[in-house]
C-alpha positions in Angstrom: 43.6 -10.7 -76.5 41.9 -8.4 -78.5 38.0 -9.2 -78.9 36.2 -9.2 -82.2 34.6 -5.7 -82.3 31.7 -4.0 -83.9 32.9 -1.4 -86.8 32.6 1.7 -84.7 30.3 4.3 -86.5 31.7 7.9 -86.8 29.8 10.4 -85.0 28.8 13.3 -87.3 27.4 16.7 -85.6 24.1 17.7 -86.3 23.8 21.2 -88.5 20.8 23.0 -89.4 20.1 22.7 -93.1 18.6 25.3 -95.1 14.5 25.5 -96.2 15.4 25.6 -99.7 17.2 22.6 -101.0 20.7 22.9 -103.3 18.9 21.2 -105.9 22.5 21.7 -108.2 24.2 19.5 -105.5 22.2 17.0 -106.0 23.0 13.7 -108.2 19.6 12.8 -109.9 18.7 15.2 -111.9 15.0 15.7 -112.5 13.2 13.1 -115.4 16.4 11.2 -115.2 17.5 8.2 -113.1 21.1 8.5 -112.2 23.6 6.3 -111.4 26.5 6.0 -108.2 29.3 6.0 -110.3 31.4 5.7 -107.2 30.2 2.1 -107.0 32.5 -0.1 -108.6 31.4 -3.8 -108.2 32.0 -6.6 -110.4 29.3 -9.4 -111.4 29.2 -12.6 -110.4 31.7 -14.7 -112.3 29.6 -17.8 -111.6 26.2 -16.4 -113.1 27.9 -14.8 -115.7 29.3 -18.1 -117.0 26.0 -19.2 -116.8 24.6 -17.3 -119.1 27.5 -17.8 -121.5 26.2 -21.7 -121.6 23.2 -20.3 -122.0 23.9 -18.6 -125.0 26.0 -21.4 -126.4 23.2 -24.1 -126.1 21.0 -21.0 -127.3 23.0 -21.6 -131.0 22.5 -25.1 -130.9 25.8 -26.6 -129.3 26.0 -29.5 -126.9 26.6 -27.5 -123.6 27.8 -29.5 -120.3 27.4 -26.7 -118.0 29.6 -26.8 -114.7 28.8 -23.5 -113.9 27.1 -23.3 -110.6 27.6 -25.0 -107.6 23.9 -25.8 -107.4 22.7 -29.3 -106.0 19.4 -30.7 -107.6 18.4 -33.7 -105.6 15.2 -34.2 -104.3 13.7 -34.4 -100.9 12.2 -37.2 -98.7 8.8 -37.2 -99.2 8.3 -37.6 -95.1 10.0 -34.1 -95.1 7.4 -32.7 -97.6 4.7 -34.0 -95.8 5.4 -32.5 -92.7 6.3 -29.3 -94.4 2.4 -29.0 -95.7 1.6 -28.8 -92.1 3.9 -26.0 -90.7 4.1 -24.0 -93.9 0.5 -23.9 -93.8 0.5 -22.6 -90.6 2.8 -20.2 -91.7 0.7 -19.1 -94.2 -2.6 -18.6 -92.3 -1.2 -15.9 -90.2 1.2 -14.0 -91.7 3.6 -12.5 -89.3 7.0 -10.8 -89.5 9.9 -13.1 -89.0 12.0 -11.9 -85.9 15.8 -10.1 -87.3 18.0 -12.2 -85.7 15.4 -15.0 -86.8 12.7 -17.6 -85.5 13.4 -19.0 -81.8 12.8 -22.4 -83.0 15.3 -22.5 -86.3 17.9 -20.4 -84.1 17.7 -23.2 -81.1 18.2 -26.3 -83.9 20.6 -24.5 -85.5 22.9 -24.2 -82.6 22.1 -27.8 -81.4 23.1 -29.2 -85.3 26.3 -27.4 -84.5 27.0 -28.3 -81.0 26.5 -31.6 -82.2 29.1 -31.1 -85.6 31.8 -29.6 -83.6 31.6 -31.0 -80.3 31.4 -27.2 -79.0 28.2 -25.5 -76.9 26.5 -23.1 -79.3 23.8 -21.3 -77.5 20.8 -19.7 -79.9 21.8 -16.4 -78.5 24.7 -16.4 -80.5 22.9 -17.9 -84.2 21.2 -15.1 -86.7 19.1 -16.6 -89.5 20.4 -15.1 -92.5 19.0 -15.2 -96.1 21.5 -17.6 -97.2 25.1 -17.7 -96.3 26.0 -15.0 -98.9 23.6 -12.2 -96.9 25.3 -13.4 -93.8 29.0 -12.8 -95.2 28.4 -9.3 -96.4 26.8 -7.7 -93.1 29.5 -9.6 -91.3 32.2 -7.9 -93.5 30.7 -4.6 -93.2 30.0 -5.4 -88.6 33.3 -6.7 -88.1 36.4 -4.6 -86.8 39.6 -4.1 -89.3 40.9 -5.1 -92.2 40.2 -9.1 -93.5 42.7 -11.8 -94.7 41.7 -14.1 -97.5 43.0 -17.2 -99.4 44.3 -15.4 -102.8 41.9 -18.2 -104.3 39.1 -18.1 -103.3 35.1 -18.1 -103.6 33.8 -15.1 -106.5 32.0 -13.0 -104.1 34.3 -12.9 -100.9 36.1 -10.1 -103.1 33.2 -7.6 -104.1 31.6 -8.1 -100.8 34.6 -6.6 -98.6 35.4 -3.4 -101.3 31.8 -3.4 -100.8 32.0 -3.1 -96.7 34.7 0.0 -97.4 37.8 -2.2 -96.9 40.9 -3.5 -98.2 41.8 -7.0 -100.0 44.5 -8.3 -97.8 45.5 -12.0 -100.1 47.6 -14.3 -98.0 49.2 -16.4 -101.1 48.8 -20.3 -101.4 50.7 -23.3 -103.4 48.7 -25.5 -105.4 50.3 -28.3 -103.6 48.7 -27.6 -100.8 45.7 -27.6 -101.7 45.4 -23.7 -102.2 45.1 -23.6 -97.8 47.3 -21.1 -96.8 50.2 -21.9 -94.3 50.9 -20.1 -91.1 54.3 -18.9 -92.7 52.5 -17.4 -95.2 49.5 -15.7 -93.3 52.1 -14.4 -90.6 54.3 -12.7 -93.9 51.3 -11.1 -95.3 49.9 -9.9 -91.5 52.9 -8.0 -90.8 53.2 -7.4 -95.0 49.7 -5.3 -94.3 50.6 -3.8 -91.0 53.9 -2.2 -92.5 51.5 -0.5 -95.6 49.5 0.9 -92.6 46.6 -2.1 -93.4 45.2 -3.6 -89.6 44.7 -7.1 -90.1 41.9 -8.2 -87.8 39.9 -11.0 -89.4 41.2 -14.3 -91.2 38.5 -15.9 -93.5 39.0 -19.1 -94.1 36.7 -21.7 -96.1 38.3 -25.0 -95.0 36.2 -27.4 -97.5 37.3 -24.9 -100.4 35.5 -23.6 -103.3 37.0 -23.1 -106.2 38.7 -25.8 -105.3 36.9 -28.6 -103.9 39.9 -29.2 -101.6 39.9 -30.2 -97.7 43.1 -29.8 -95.8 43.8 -32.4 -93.0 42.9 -31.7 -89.3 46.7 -31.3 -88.3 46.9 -28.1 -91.3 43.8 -26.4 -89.9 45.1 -26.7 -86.2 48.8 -25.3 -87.1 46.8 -22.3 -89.1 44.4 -21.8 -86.1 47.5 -21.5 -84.0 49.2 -19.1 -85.6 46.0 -16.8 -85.8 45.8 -16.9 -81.9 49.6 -16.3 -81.7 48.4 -13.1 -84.1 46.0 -12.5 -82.2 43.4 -12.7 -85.4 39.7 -14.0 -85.0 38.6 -16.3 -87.5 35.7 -16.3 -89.9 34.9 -19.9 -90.6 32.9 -20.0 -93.9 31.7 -23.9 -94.0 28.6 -23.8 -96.5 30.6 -27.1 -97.5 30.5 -29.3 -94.0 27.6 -31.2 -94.9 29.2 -32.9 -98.1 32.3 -34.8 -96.1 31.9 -37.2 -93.2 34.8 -35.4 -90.5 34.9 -31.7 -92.0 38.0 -29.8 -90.7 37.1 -28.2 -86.5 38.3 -24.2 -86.3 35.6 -23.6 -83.2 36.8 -26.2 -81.4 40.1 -25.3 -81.2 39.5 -21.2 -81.2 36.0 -20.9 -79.7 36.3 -17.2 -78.1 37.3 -15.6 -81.5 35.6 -18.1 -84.2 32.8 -16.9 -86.4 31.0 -19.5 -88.3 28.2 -18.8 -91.2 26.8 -21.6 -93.4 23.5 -22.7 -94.4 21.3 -25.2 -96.1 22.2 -24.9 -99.7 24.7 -27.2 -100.0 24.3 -30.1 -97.8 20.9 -30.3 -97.9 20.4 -29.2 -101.5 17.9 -26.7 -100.7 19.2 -23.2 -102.1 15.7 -22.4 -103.2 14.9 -21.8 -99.6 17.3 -18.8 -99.2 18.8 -20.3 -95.3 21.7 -19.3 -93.7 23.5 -18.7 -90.3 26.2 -16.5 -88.8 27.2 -18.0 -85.3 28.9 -15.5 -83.1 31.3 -16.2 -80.4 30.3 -16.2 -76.5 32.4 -13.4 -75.7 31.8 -9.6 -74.8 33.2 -8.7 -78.2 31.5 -11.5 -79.6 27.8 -10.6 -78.4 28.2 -6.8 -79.3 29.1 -8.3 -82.8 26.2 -9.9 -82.6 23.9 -7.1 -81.7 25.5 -5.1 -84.3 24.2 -7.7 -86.9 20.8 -7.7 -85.9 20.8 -4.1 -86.4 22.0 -4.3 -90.2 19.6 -7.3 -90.6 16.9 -5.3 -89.2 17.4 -2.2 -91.5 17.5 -4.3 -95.0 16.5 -8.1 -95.2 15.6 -9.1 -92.0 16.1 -12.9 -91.4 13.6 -14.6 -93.9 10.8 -15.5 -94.8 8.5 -17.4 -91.6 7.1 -20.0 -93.8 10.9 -21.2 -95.4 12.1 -20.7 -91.6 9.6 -23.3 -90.6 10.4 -25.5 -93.2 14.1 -25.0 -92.8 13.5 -26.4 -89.0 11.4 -29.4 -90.2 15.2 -30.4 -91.9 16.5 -30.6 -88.5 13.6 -32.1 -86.8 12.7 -34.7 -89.5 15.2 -38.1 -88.3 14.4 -39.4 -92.1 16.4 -36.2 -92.8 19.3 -37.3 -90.9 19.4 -40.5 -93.2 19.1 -38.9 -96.5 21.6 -36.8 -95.9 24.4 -39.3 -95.5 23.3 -40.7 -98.8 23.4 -37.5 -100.8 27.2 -37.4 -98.8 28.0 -40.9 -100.3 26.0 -40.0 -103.7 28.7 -36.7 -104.6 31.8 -38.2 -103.2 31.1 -41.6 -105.3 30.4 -38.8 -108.3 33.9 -36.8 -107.7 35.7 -39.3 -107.1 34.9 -41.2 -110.2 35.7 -38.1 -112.3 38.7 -37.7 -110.8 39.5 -41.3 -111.4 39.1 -40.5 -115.4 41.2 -37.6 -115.3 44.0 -39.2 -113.4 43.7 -42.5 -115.3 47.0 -43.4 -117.1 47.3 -44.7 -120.7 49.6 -44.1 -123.4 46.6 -42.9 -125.8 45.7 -39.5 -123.7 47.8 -37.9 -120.5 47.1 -38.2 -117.1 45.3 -34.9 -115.9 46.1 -35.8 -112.2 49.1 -33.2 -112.2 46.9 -30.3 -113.2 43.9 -31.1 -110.8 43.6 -31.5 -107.1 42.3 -34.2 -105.6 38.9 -32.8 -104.6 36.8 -33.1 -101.6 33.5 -31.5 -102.6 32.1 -31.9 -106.8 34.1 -29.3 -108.1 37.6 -29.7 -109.9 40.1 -27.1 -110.1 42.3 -27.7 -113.4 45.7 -25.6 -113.6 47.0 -25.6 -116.9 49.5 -23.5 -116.2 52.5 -26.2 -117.0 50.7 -25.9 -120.7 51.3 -22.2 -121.1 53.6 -22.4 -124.2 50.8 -24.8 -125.9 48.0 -22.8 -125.3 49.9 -19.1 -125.8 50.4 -21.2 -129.2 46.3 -21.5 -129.8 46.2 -17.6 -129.1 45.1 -18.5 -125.4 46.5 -16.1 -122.5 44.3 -16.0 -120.3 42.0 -18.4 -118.0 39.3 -16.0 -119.8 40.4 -17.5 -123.2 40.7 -20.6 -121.8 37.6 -21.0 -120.8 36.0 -19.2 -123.9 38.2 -22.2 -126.5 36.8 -24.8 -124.3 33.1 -23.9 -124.7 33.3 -23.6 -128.1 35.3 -26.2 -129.6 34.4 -28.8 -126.4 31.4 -28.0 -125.4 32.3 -27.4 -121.5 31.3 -24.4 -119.7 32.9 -23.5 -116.1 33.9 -20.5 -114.4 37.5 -19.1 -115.6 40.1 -19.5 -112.6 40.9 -16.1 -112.8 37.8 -14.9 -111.4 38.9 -16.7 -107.9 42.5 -14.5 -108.0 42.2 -10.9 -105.9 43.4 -9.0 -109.1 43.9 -12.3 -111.1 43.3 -11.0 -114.5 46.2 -8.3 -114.1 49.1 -10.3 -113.0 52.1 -10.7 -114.9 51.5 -14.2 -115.7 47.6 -14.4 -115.4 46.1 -17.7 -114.3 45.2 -20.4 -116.4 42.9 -22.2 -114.3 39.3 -23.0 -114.2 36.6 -24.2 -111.7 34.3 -27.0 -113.1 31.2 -27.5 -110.8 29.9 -31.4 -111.1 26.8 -30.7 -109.1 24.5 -30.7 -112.0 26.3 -33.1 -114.6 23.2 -36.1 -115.4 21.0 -34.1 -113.3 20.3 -30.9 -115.0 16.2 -31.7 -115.2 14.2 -32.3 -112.2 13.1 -35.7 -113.7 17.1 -36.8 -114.0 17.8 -36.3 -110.7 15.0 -37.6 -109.3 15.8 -41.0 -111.1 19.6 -41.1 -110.8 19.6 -40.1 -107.0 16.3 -42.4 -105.9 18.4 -45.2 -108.1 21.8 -44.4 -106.5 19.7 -44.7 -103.2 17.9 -47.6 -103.3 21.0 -49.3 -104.2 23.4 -48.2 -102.0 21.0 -48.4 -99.1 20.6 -52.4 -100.0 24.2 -52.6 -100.4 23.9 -54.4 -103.6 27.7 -53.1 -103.7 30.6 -53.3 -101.3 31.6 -49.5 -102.6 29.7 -46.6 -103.6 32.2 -45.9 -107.0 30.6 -49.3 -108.4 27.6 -47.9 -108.8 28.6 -45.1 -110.8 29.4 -46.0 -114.0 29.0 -44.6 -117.6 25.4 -46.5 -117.7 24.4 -44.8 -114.8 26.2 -41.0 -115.3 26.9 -40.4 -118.6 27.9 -37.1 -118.6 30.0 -36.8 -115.9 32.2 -39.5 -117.8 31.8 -37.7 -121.2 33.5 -34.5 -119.8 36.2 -36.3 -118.0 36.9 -38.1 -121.1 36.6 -35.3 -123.2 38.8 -32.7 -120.9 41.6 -35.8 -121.6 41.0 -35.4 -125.0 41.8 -31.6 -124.5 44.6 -32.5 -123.1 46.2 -34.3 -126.1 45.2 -32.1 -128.5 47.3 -29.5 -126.8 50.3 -31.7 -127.5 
């Protein structure tokens, strides 16, 4: 079996340097700020998107953004109560938060996912991370070899591994499945790699997907898992998503010894303000010195975060209201996706059926292929999910992040991807003062059960923009002919 290894650092002999510096070797130059031109790193698609609703409600158009996957629901006021008391602790004496992060947020973070996955996490093996995000890119620059990723997949898992010094290794996926990869295709692109002299170590896998919003079935994940033990790959479980889906998909449980997991509270608990994540190691030799290797990095640049959003991040798992309002912000998005989707995939002889273009989400994002509509749009001038995305904010008024940017190499394939990523997380509940009101009215309903299903109580009445830009994505749809 081979163990999940620190990146080994290359020794470098010690020379004696000169008392005069090589100031011409140098590349700042004096009264100038220089550059590292040798950096090559892309922005992030998502924010960039953002600011291109920005600028389009900035001119004065109706802009439905579906930019950024970015809760906004608001918190139980038990949970903000207690928080004045520990965050004002925090406060009085300000301390240094520990690298690997505080005792008491390590400890419930490894209970929470004991609990999840039915598998013993002990805190030695959790590191507080600032956000999932922070977490992902020390892991990609402590972990051994070369990483495998879905060839879609989320905008920064990219930039973050050029960024760690190492290859793109895309293990292709089918649209009709859900954009998972298959263990046919991961074991042609592992030995693919190891022929081009790549060394495939690491699979990454984000099972609740984004762009997608798709969630593959138990039985996928476990024939994937198997394959990656038969390969003798370790696993990096990305599940910022688990939180919004009652079951989500088990990769621990059926590959503890080689299984990293990271997520964090921004999703599930709708708190990305608070910067929180986790990177769970495994209980192995390997795994421990991976561990140790990550408090180092954490140590030398962000350390863990801040004590007082530590302290309120374990008030989350102590609070049992929490526990509560959690399952209704689960009930709240799924009623929301699903009813969307609903629109799309409604039939009628007026405006086509979208269903064949979009896959059935799990999470409040919909990934729309237009790629069967090539010929119509190549027609409008539109090549590109670039262009795509550009004609739709323009002449519909709906902003989301082009497809393309989820493609390793996307925008240079022969046949570039006409695809985009609409996020739903913000549609009615842009302003602080809309969500409060739609998600305290969603709640109080659905907690009396005034109805038997959760889709009944969203309606156009109650979510009016989240049906206009179904409707109006339809209407997009027969306009291309």
């Amino acid at each position: 079996m081979n163990t999940i290894a620190p990146a080994v650092l290359s020794r470098h002999r010690v020379t004696k340097r000169p008392i005069t510096p090589n100031l011409s070797a140098m590349p700042i130059q004096f009264g100038k700020v220089g550059t590292n031109d040798t950096l090559q790193i892309a922005p992030s698609a998502t924010f960039a998107a953002k600011e291109l609703a920005g600028q389009l409600a900035n001119s004065g158009q109706t802009v439905h953004d579906c930019t950024v996957g970015q809760p906004n629901i608001p918190a139980p006021q038990s949970f903000l109560d207690a928080v004045v008391k520990r965050v004002n602790h925090a406060f009085k004496f300000s301390k240094y938060a520990a690298a690997n992060g505080q005792p008491e947020l390590r400890s419930q973070v490894a209970n929470f996912v004991s609990q999840t996955y039915g598998t013993p996490i002990d805190p030695d093996q959790v590191l507080i991370t600032h956000g999932s995000k922070q977490g992902l890119a020390d892991l990609f620059r402590a972990v051994d070899g070369d990483i495998l990723i879905p060839d879609i997949a989320w905008v920064s898992y990219e930039e973050q591994i050029k960024l760690a010094g190492k290859p793109i290794l895309p293990v292709p996926t089918e649209f009709t499945n859900g954009h998972f990869p298959t263990p046919e295709a991961l074991e042609e692109t592992y030995h693919h790699a190891k022929e081009f002299g790549k060394n495939p170590q690491v699979l990454l896998l984000n099972t609740i997907n984004n762009p997608t919003g798709a969630m593959p079935n138990q039985a996928k994940v476990d024939a994937l898992v198997a394959k990656a033990k038969e390969l003798d790959l370790g696993i990096i479980s990305d599940q910022a998503y688990e939180l919004l889906v009652t079951h989500p998909p088990n990769i621990v449980a059926q590959h503890p010894e080689e299984t990293i997991i990271t997520s964090s509270l921004t999703k599930g608990f709708a708190r990305q303000g608070d910067s929180i994540g986790w990177v769970i190691t495994p209980n192995t030799d390997g795994g421990k010195a991976l561990y140790k290797k990550m408090k180092q990095l954490s140590s030398q640049d962000t350390v863990s975060g801040a004590v007082p959003i530590q302290r309120l991040a374990t008030e989350w798992f102590d609070n049992p209201e929490n526990k509560a309002h959690q399952a209704i912000v689960r009930r709240f998005y799924a009623a929301r996706t699903q009813a969307f989707y609903n629109v799309l995939a409604k039939d009628g002889t007026d405006t086509p059926s979208l269903a064949e273009n979009t896959i059935q989400p799990a999470a409040p994002y919909i990934w729309l292929d237009f790629s069967p509509q090539r010929a119509q749009l190549q027609a409008k001038g539109i090549t590109n999910s670039d262009e795509l995305m550009s004609h739709l904010g323009k002449q519909y008024g709906i902003v989301g992040v082009p497809g393309g940017k989820f493609v390793p190499g996307g925008s240079q394939a022969v046949d570039p991807p006409l695809t985009l990523r609409l996020s739903l997380f913000q549609l009615d509940l842009g302003s602080n003062k809309e969500a409060d009101e739609r998600f305290t009215a969603f709640s109080q309903a659905a907690t009396e059960g005034k109805e038997a299903d959760d889709g009944a109580l969203i309606t156009p009445d109650t979510s009016p923009e989240l049906f206009k830009v179904a409707q109006t994505l339809r209407q997009f749809k027969k306009d291309l002919g």
